[in-house]
C-alpha positions in Angstrom: 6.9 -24.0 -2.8 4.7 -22.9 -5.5 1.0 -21.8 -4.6 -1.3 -24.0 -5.8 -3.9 -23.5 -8.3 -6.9 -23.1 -6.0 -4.8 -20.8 -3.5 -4.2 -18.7 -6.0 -8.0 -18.3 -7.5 -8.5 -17.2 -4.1 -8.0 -13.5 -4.7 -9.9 -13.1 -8.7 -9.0 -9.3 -8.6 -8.6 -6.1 -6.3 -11.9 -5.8 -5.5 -12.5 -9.4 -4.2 -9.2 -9.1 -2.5 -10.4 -6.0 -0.3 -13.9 -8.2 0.5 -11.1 -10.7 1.6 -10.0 -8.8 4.4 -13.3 -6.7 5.1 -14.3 -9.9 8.3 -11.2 -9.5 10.4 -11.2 -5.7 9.9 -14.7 -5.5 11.5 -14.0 -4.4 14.8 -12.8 -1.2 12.9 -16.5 -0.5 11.3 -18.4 2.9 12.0 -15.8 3.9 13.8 -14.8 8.2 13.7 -10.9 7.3 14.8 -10.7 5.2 11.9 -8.9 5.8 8.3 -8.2 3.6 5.8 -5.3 4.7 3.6 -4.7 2.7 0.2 -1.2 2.9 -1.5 -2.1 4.4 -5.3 -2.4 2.8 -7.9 -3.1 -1.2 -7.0 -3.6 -0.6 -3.3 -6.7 1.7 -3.8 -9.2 -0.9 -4.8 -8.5 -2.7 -2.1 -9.2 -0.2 0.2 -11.8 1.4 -1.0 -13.8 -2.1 -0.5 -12.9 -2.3 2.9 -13.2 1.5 3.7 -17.3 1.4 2.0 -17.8 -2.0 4.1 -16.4 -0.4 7.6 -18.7 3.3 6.6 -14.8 4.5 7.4 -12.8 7.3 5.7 -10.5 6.5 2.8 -7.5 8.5 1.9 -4.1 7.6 0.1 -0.7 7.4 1.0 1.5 8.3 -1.5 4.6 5.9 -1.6 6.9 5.3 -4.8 9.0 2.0 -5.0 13.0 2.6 -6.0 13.6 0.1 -8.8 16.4 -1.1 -9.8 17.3 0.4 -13.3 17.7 -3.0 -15.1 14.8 -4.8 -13.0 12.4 -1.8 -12.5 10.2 -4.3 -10.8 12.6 -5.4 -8.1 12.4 -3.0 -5.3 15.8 -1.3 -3.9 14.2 1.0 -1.6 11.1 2.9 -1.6 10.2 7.2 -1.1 6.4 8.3 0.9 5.5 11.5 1.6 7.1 14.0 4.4 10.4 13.4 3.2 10.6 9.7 3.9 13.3 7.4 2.2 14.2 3.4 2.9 16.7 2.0 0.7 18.1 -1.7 1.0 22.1 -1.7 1.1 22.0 -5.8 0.1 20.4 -4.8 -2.5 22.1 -2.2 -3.7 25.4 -3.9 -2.9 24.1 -6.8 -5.1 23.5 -4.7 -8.1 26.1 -2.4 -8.2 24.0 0.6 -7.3 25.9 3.7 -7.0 25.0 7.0 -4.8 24.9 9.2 -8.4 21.8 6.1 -9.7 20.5 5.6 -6.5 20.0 10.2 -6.4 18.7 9.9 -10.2 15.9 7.3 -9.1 14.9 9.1 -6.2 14.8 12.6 -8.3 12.5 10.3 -11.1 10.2 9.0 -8.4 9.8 11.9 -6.0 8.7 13.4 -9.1 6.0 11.0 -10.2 5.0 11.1 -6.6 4.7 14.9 -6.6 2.3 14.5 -9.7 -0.1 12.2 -7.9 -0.5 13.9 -5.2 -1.7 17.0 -7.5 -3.8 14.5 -9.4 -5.4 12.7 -6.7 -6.1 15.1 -4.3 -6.9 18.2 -6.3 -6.4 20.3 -3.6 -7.9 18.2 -1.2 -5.6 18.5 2.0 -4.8 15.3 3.4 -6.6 13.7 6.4 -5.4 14.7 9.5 -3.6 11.5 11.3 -2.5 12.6 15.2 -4.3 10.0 17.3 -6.6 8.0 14.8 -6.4 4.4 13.9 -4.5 4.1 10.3 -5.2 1.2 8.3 -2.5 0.9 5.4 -3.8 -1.7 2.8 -1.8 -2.6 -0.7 -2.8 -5.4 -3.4 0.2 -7.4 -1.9 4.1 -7.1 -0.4 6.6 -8.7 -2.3 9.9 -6.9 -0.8 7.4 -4.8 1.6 9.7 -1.7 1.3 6.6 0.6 0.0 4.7 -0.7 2.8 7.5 0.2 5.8 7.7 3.8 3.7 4.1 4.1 4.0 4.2 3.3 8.0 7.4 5.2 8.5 5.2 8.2 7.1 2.1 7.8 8.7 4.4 7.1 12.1 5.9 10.8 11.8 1.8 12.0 12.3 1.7 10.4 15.6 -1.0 8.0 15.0 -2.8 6.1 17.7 -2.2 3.2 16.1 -0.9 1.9 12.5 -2.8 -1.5 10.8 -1.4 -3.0 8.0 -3.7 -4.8 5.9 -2.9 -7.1 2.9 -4.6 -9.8 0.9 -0.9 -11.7 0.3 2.8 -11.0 1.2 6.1 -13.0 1.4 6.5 -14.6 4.8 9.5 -12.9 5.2 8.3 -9.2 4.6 5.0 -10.2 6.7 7.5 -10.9 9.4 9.6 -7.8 8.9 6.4 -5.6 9.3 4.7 -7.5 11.9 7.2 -5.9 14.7 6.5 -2.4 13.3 3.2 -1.9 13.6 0.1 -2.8 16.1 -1.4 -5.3 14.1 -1.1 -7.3 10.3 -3.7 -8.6 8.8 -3.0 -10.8 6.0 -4.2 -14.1 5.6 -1.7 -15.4 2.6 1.9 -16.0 3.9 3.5 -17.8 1.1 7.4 -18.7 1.6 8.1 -18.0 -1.5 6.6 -15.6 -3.8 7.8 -14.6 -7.0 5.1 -11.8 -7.6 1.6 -10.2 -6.5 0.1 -11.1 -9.3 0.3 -14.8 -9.5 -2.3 -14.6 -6.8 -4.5 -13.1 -9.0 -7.0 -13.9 -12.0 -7.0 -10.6 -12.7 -4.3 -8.6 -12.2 -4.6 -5.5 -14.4 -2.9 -2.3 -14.2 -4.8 -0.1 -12.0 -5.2 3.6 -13.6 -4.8 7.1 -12.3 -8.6 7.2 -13.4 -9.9 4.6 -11.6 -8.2 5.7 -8.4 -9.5 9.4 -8.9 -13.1 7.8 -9.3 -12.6 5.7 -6.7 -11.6 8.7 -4.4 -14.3 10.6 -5.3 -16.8 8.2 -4.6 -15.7 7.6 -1.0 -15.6 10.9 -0.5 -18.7 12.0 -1.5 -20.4 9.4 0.3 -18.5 11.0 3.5 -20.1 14.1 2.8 -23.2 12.7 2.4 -23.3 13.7 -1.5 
């Protein structure tokens, strides 16, 4: 079933999206324990809204989706940081993948990932994790395999406790990360979902500059800047 108009003016762009999901974060406010973590590039906005509204720390988790070479968009399996690799054999059974494409995709976006980590953080070493309350938030889960990187990263740190937070995700990748972590928070479950962004107005690339500013921001308002 096709969302319907007026579901999907519900989320007008990244911004409104993290305001979305600010109210059942709340118990989370002004709390020291607490760290949002947005998946760069679309996830960032998002969290950045809900990491200003809780007066919580914001960091990023960096997380590159495997695409499939003729349907870059179509996830096959996804890289984070610490070494972490998911790949989906129906998927690569489906299209053909073979271990020498599947190692040249991998090499491409461990790359990629390697440069935003020097471009985001500029130096900044990354927030410590062991015992605090993560809150991982993206723009949306299609296949979810960024997202289960992203927790299967932050789940090597020993956290006290991993939060997913999402403005819209396929019921069946909702599902498939509900039993992973302590809690989901998303309140858009459509059956079927073709792509994020038909649940936007705006859905515009997000830009390496708009994350750095965005980082910045939050964390010189943590300093007290």
């Amino acid at each position: 079933m096709n969302p319907s108009p007026s579901l999907q003016m519900t989320l007008s762009d990244r911004t409104a999206a993290g305001r979305s999901l600010v109210e059942p974060l709340l118990k989370y406010a002004q709390r020291d324990d607490v760290i949002v973590l947005g998946l760069p590039r679309g996830g960032v906005p998002v969290a950045y809204e809900i990491a200003s509204a809780l007066e919580v720390r914001l960091d990023v988790m960096l997380v590159r989706k495997l695409g499939v070479p003729s349907h870059e968009e179509y996830a096959m399996g996804a890289i984070a940081s610490g070494g972490i690799q998911i790949v989906n054999e129906d998927v690569l059974r489906s299209n053909h993948i073979d271990q020498v494409t599947l190692d040249a995709v991998v090499a491409r976006e461990t790359r990629e990932l390697s440069r935003r980590e020097h471009a985001y953080r500029a130096g900044r070493q990354p927030l410590n994790l062991k015992d605090q309350v993560v809150i991982l938030v993206d723009d949306g889960l299609a296949t979810g395999a960024t997202m289960m990187a992203a927790v299967h990263a932050v789940r090597l740190h020993n956290p006290a406790h991993i939060v997913v937070a999402v403005p819209v995700a396929a019921l069946d990748s909702a599902e498939a990360l509900r039993s992973e972590v302590t809690e989901l928070v998303c309140p858009l479950t459509p059956e079927w979902l073709v792509s994020i962004g038909q649940w936007y107005l705006d859905f515009s690339q997000t830009s390496d500059d708009e994350v750095i500013d965005l980082l910045q921001r939050a964390w010189q308002r943590e300093s007290g800047v």
